[in-house]
Every structure is written in structure tokens, then in C-alpha cells.
C-alpha positions in Angstrom: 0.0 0.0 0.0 1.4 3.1 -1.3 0.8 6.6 1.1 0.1 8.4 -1.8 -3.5 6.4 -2.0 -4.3 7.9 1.1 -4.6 11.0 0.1 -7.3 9.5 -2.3 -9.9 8.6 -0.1 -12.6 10.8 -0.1 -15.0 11.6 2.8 -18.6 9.3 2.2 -21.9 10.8 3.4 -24.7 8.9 5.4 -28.6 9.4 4.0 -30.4 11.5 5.7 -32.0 10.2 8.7 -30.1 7.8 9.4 -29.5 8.2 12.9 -32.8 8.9 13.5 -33.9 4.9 12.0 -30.7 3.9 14.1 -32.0 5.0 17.2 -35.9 3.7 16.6 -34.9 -0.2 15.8 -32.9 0.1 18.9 -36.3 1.8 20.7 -38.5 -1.0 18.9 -36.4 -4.2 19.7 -38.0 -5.6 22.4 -36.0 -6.3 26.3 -35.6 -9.9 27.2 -37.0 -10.7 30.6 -35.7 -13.5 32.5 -38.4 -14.9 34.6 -38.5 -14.7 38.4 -38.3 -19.1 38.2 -35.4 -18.9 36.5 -33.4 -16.3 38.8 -34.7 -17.9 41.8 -33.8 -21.8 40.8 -30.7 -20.4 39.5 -29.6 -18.8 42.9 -30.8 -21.7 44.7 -28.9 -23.8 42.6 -25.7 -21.8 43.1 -26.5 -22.1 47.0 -27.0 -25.8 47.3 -23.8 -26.1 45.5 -21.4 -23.9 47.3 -22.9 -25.2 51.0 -21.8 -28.7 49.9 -18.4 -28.0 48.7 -18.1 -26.3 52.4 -19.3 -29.1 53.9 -17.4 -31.2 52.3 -14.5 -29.0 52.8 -14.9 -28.9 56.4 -16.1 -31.9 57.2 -15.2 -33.7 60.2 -13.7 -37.2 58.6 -11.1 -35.3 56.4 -8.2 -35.6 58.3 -4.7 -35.1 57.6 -4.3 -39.0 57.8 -6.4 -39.5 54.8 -5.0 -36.7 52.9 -1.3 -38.3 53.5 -2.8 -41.6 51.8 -4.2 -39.9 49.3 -1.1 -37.9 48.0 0.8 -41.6 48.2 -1.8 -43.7 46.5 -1.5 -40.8 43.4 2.3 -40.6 43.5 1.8 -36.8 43.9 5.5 -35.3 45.1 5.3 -32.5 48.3 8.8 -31.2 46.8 8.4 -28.0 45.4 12.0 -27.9 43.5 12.0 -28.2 39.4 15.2 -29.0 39.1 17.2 -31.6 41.2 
């Protein structure tokens, strides 16, 4: 692309009105509405699951005992170095 074509481009105008019909599709489109169901089962939802991955977090039988076993049985490493 040469600069010289810049200079070329001319300045385009819009109809008349334009703006105007713009503005009026926007005013005519009409707002989706969630229903009050679906907000409420969706909040309920979100509650249910967040209290049982609390109490499942904080439940009494997790215990470091079992979290030992666990990180053996997967072979996880509790070294933090990358290079040995």
C-alpha cells in the first residue's frame, strides 16, 4: 500500500436520517425478561452447591491422615523444586 492512496480517499456521506432509523430499531427491539423461576432456581442452585463443597470441605472425617494416603496412593510429590 502506497501513502500516496491515502490522500485519495474521499469523505462518504450517510442518508439522511439515518440516525434517527438507528435510534428507533434500537427503541422498537424488544428487552428480554428473565423470569423470576429462572433467577430464583438459579440462585438456589448456586446455593445448594457452594454449601456442599463447604461441607465437604470442612467436614469432620477429612483428616490429615487420609490426605497423606491420598497424596501416596497418586504418586503426587510435596517437593516444590523443578530442578534436582
Amino acid at each position: 500500500m502506497n501513502i500516496d492512496q491515502l490522500g485519495k480517499i474521499q469523505k462518504v456521506d450517510a442518508p439522511p436520517y439515518l440516525f434517527t432509523r438507528i435510534q428507533q430499531r434500537i427503541r422498537d427491539t424488544q428487552k428480554e425478561v428473565v423470569s423470576p423461576f429462572l433467577v430464583w432456581s438459579v440462585g438456589l442452585s448456586f446455593m445448594l452447591i457452594v454449601g456442599l463443597n463447604l461441607g465437604v470441605a470442612f467436614s469432620p472425617g477429612s483428616s490429615e491422615s487420609t490426605t497423606s494416603a491420598l497424596v501416596l496412593e497418586m504418586n503426587i510429590s510435596s517437593v516444590n523444586d523443578l530442578y534436582k
